[in-house]
C-alpha positions in Angstrom: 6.5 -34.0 16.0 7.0 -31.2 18.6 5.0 -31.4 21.5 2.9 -28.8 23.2 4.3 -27.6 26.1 1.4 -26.5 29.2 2.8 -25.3 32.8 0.4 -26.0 35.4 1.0 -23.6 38.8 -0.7 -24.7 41.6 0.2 -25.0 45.3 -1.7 -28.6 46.0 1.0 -31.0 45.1 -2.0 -33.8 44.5 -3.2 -31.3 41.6 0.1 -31.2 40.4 1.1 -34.8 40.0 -2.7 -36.2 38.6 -2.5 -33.7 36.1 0.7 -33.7 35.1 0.2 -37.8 34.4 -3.3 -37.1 32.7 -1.9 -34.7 30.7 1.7 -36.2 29.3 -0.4 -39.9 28.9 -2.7 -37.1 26.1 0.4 -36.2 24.1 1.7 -32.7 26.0 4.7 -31.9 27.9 4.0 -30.5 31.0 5.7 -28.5 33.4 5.0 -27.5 36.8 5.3 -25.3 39.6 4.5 -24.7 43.1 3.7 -21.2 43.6 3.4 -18.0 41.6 7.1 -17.0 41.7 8.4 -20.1 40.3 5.7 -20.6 37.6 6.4 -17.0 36.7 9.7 -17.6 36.2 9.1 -21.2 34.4 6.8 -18.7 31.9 9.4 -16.7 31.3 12.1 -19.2 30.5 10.3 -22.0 29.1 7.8 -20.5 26.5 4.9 -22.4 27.1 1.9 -22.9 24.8 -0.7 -22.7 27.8 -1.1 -22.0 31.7 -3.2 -23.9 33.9 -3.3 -21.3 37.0 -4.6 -21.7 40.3 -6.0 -18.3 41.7 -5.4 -19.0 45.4 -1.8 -19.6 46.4 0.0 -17.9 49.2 2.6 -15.4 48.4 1.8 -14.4 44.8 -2.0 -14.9 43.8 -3.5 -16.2 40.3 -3.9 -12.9 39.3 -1.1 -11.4 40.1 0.5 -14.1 38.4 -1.6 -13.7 35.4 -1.4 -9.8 34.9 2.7 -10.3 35.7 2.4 -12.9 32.1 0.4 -10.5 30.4 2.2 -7.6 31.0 5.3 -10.0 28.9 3.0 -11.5 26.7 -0.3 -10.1 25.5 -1.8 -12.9 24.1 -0.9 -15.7 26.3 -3.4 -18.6 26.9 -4.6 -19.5 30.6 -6.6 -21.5 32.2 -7.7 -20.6 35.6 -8.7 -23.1 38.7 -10.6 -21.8 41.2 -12.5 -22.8 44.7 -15.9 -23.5 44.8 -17.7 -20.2 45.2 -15.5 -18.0 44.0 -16.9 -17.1 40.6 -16.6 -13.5 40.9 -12.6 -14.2 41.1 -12.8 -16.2 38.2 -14.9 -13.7 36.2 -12.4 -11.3 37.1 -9.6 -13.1 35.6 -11.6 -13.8 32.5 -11.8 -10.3 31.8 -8.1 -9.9 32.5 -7.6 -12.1 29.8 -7.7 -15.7 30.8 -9.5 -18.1 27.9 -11.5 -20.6 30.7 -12.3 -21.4 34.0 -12.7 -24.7 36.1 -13.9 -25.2 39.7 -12.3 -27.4 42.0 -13.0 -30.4 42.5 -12.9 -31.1 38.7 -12.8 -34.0 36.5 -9.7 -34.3 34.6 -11.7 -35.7 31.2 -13.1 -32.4 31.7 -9.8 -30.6 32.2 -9.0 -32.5 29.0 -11.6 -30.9 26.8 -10.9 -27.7 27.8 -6.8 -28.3 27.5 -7.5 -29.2 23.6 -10.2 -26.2 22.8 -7.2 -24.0 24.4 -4.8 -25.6 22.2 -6.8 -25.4 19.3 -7.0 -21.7 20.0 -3.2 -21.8 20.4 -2.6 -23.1 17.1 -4.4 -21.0 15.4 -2.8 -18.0 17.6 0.6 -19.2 15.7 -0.5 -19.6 12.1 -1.8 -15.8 12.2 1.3 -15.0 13.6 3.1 -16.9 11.0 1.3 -15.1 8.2 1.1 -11.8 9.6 5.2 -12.3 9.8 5.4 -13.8 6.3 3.0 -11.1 4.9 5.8 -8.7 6.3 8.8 -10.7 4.9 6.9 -10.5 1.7 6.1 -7.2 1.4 9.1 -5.5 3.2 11.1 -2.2 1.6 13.9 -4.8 1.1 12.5 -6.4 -1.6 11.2 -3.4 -3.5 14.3 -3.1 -5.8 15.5 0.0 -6.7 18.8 1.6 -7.6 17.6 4.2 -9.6 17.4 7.8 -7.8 14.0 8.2 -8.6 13.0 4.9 -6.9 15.1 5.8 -3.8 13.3 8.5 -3.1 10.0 6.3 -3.8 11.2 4.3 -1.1 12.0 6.6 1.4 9.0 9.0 1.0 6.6 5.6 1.2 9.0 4.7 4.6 7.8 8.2 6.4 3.8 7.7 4.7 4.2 3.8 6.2 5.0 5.3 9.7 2.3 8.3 9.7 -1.4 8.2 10.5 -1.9 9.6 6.5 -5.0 8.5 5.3 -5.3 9.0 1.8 -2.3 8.3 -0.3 -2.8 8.3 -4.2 0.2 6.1 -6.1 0.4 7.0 -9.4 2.3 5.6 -12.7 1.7 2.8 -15.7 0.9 0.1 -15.7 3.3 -2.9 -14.7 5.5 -0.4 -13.1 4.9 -1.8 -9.2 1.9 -0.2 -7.4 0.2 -3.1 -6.0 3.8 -4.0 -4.5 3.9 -0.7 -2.9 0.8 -0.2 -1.2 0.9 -3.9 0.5 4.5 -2.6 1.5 3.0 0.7 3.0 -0.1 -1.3 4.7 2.4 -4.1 6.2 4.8 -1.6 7.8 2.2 0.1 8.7 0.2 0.4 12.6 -2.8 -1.1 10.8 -0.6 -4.2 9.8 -2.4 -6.3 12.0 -6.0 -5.1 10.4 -7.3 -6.3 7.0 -6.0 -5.3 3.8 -8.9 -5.1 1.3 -8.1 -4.8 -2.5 -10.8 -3.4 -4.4 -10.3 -3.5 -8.7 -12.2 -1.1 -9.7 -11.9 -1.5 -13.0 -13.4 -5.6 -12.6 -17.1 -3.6 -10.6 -20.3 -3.4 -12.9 -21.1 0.4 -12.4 -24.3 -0.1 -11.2 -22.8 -2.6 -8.2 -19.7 -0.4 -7.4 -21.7 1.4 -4.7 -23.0 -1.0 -3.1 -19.5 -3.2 -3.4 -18.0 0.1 -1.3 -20.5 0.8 0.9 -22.8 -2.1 1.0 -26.6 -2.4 0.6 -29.8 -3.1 3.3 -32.1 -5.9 2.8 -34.7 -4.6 -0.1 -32.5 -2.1 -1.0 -32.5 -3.4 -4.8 -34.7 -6.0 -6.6 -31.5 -8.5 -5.6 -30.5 -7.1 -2.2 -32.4 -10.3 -0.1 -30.1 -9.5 2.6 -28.2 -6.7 4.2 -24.8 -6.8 3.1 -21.5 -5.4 4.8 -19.1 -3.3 2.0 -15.4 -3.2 1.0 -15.3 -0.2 3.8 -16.9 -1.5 6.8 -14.8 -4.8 6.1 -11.5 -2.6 6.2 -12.1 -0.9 9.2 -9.2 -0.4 11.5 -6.7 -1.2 8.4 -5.9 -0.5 4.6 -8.9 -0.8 1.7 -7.0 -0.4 -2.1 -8.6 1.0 -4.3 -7.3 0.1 -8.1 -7.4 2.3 -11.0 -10.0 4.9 -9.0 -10.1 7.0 -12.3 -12.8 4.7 -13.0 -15.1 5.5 -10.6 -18.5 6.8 -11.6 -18.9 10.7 -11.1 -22.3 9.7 -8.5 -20.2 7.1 -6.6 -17.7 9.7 -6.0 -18.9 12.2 -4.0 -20.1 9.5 -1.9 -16.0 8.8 -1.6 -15.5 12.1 -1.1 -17.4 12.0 2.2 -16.3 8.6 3.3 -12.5 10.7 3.3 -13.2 14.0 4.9 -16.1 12.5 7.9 -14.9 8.5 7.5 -18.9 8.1 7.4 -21.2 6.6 5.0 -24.4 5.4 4.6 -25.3 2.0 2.9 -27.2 1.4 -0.1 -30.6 1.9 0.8 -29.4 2.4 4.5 -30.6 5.7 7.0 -27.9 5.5 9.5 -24.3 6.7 9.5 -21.7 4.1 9.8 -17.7 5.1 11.4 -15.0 3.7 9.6 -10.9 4.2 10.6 -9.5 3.2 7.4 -6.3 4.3 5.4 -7.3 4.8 1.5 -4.6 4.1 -1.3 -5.6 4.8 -4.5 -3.5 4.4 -7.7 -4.0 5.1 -11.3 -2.3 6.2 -14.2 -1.3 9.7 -13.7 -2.0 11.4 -16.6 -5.5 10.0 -17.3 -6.3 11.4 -14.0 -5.3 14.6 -14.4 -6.9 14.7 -17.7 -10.1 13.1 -16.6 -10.5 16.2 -14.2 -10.0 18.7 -17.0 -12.2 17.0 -18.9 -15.0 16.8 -15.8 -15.0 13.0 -15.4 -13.1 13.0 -12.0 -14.2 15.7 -9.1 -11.3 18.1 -8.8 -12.2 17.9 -4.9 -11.8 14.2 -4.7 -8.5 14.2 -6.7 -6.7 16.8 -4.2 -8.4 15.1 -1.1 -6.4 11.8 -2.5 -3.4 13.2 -3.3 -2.8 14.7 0.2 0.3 12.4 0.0 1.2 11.2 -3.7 3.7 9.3 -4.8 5.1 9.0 -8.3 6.7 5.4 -9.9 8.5 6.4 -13.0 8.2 3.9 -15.6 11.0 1.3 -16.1 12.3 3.1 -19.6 13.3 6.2 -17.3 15.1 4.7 -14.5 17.6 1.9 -16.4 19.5 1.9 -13.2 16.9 -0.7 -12.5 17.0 -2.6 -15.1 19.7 -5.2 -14.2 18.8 -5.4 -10.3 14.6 -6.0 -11.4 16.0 -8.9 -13.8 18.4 -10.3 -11.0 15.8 -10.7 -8.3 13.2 -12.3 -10.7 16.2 -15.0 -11.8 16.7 -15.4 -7.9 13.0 -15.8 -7.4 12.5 -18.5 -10.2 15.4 -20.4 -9.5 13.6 -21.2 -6.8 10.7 -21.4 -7.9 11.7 -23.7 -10.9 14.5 -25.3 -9.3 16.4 -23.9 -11.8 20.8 -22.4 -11.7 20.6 -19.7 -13.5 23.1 -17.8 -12.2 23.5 -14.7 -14.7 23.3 -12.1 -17.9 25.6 -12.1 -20.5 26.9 -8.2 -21.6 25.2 -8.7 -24.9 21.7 -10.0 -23.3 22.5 -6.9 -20.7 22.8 -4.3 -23.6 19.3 -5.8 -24.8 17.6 -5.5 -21.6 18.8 -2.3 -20.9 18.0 -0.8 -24.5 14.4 -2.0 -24.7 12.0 0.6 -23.7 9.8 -2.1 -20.9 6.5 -0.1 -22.1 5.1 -2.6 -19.7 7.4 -2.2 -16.9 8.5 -4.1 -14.5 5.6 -6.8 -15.1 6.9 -7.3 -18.7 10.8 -7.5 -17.5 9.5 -10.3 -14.8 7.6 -12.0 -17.6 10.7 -12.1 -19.9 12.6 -13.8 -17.2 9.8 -16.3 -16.3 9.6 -17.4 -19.9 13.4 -17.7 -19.9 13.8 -19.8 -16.6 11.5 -22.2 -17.7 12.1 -22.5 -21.3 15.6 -22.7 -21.1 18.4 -25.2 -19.7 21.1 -22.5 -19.1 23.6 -21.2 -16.5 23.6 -17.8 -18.1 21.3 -15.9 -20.2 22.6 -15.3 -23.5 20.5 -12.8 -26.1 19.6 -15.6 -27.9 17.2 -16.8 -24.9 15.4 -13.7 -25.0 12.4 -13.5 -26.8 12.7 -11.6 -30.3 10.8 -8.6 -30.0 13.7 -7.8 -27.5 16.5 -8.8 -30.1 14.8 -7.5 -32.8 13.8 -4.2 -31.3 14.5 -1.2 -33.4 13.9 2.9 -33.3 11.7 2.8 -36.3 12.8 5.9 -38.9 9.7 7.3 -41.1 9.9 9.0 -44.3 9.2 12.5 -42.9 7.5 13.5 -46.8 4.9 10.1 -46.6 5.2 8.5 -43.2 6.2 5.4 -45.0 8.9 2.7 -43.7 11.5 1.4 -45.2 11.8 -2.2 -45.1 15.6 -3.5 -44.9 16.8 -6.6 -47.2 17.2 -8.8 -44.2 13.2 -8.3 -44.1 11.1 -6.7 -40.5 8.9 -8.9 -38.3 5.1 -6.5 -39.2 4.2 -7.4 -35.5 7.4 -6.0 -34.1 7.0 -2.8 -36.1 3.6 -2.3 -35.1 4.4 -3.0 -31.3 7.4 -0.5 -32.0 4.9 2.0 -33.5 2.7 1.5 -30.7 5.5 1.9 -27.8 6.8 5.2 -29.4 3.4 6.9 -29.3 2.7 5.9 -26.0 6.5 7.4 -25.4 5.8 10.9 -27.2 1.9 11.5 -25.2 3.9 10.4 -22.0 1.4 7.6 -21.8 -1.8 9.5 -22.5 -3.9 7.1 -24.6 -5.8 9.2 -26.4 -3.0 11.3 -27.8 -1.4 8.1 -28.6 -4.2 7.1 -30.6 -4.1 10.8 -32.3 -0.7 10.0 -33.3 -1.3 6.6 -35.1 -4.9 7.5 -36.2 -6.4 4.9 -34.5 -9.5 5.0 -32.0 -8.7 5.0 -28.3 -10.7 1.6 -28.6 -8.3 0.1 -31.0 -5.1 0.8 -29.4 -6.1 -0.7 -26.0 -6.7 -3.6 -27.8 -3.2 -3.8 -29.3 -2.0 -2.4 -26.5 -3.8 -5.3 -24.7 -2.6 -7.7 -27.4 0.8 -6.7 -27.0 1.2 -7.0 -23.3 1.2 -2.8 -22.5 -1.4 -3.2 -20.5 
């Protein structure tokens, strides 16, 4: 187990001694120093979790010492010792930044207490430090694969956004296709990395709550509103809020949005003062039915261009195949480790499969493949017969142009797979507009969700 590690500067060698043995008997390592110079030097070499600082020392003081550390390090933890009388010293320190003060003469239980409430507050330091770095591990341009032109340019035009004080960005493209990824990506490398990231579906809100999810609500607000409540906004402030699928936004809840983007105010449910927000907005939905819903008066035309100030477009996975093969690598990498599996690659006929499947659910549908693969199969290298068979089977379905019928062959068709086929091509020929789709194979838009639902599309 590694040990804690507290420097103790002080000039009273008697100070030093008892409480480097109180201390080191408790579990710590302890260093020490003598005077300001050599315990800012110790700081700076050593690493330690926590200072114990005397203020009054000749030749460099306490707090020149302690505004020396946290000119280096922000966030460092101290603990000041100071004379008898001299609170208005010790107050000063504290709002330099020191965590606690103790008078002299002191108890050392005492000193004990507030050495492990420190430490606690150390430890907790590191684990959001440990998260914050993981979070930008996780989501870090590196691991948003793309080889494909098209993604390239994704990548670098969401580089310059991450770096910029934009404050709406609107990500459109289908489903499966990488969105989420990309605007945890933008938030992490972003200034506000350190502030919350706050993902709203919007999609999953009742209508009549979405407001007051947003925005929040007063106490009495609403028959249930028994208490004031903070929303998705105010909880954001200072970083990222995401809002998913914003096409489905009610028409009154938007010009409430509207306003939250061009003044960053708003005013809760049932609320009479104006609240300030700083917070980035990224929106993303499918980019047709957006365009179409303003047209068609469902989404405010204002709202639309204030969110697409900075747009960026994902192309689906059918259009960029350059993709293909890099997407399916990284998710064999990913659970091989996660399965403790070996797989360690593609055969050229499973390749020629992968690559000539049209992925109508994108990337989410390639990582499922290879999920199902990894932990169905004992393999080195994936062979077409490992892949499910909708993949092997897949065909470009010919109609009789005179009847629209199909001809079945004498090996005999899977019904699922030509209706999933039938499906996939109609999204492919309304560009992924739904209700053309639906035109096309005379079904309600209601209908071919459902299939679209049932056959993993959405």
């Amino acid at each position: 187990m590694i040990q804690s590690r507290i420097l103790v500067i002080d000039d009273e060698e008697l100070i030093i001694r008892s409480l480097k043995q109180h201390l080191e008997q408790e579990g710590y390592e302890v260093l020490t120093a003598g005077d300001g110079e050599e315990g800012l030097e110790k700081f700076m070499t050593e690493s330690p979790d926590l200072i114990i600082l005397d203020l009054n020392m000749p030749g460099m003081s306490g707090m020149e010492t302690l505004e020396s550390m946290k000119k280096v390090k922000k966030d460092v933890t101290v603990i000041i010792i100071t004379a008898h009388g001299d609170i208005e010293t010790a107050v000063s320190a504290i709002k330099l930044g020191a965590s606690d003060f103790v008078e002299k003469p002191f108890e050392l239980d005492r000193m004990s207490i507030m050495v492990k409430k420190s430490m606690e507050t150390v430890q907790l330091k590191k684990e959001v430090t440990y998260l914050r770095e993981e979070k930008y591990c996780t989501y870090s341009f590196s691991n948003v694969i793309g080889e494909s032109p098209g993604m390239k340019d994704v990548l670098k035009l969401s580089e310059k956004i991450a770096a910029s004080d934009a404050n709406t960005i609107l990500i459109q493209g289908e489903s499966g296709t990488g969105k989420s990824l990309l605007a945890r990506t933008i938030h992490y490398h972003s200034a506000r990395a350190q502030e919350p990231f706050v993902e709203v579906t919007c999609t999953a809100i009742p209508e009549a709550l979405i407001e007051s999810e947003l925005f929040g609500h007063e106490k009495g607000a609403f028959t249930d509103a028994k208490n004031a409540k903070k929303g998705l906004f105010e909880v954001a402030n200072g970083g990222t809020i995401y809002l998913d699928e914003i096409g489905d936004i009610q028409m009154s809840t938007q010009a409430k949005l509207l306003r939250a983007l061009e003044e960053r105010t708003f005013k809760k449910v049932g609320g009479l003062r104006d609240i300030r927000v700083n917070v980035r907005v990224v929106a993303t939905t499918n980019k047709k039915d957006l365009e179409e819903a303003v047209t068609a008066g469902n989404f405010r035309a204002d709202l639309y261009y204030r969110l697409k100030v900075f747009p960026i477009y994902i192309q689906p996975l059918r259009e960029r195949k350059e993709d293909i093969m890099p997407l399916a690598m990284h998710y064999i990498t990913t659970f091989n480790r996660e399965f403790k599996k070996n797989v360690k690659g593609i055969s050229q006929g499973a390749r020629k499969h992968l690559i000539d499947y049209p992925w109508f659910g994108n990337a989410r549908e390639l990582r499922n493949v290879i999920e199902r693969v990894c932990i169905l199969e004992d393999t080195d290298v994936i062979y077409p017969e490992h892949l499910p068979t909708e993949i092997i089977k897949h065909i470009d379905i010919k109609s009789d142009n005179n009847n629209g019928s199909i001809n079945i062959p004498c090996e005999g068709i899977s019904l699922k797979n030509v209706e999933k086929d039938l499906i996939a091509q109609a999204l492919q020929k309304s560009g992924g507009n739904q209700t053309k789709a639906a035109k096309l194979l005379e079904i309600t838009r209601d209908t071919l969700r459902y299939k679209m639902q049932k056959y993993g599309f959405l």
